[in-house]
N, C-alpha and C positions, 0 to 999 in steps of 0.2 A: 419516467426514467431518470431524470436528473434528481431527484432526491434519493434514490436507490443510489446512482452516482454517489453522492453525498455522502450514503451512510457509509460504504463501502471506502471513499479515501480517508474520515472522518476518522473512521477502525483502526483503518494503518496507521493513521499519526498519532491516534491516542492510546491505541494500546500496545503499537510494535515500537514507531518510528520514537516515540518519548521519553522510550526507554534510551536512546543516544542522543550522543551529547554534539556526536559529528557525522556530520552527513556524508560525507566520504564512507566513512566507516558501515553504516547503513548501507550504501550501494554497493560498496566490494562483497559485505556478507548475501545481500539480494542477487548480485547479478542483474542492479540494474545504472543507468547512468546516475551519475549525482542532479543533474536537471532534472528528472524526474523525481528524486526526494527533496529538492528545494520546493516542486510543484506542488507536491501532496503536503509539505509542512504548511506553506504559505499561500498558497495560490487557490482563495475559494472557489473557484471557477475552475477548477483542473476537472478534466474526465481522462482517468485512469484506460488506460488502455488493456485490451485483453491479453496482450503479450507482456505486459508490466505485469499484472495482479496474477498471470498464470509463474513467472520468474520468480513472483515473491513467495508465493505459496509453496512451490519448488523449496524454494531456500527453508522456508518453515518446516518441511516435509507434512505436507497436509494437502486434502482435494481439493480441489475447488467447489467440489458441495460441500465439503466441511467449513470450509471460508464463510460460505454463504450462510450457514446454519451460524457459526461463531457472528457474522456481524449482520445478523436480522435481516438479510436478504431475499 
């Protein structure tokens, strides 16, 4: 499970979260706190929660089998 973990915050930082420059900025468009995107930027040890990764995808307008399918889970 923890490498699933991995690919899954690995996805958001590298193909959503990088595209910004501020993190704030990031959580107001998610709908999530900014501690959680300092987590997923910096913190290898994060495990994304299922009410985090379900907010984000919301924000993206995508399922979360589409999530899964986009970052090889």
């Amino acid at each position: 499970m923890p490498n699933k973990n991995r690919r899954i915050v690995e996805f958001i930082r590298d193909e959503w979260l990088s595209q910004y420059t501020n993190n704030s900025q990031f959580a107001r468009d998610h709908d999530i706190d900014e501690k959680m995107v300092r987590l997923i930027r910096d913190d290898s040890t994060y495990t994304i929660s299922l009410t985090t990764l379900i907010k984000i995808c919301d924000a993206k307008a995508i399922s979360l089998q589409e999530f899964c399918t986009l970052a090889q889970v």
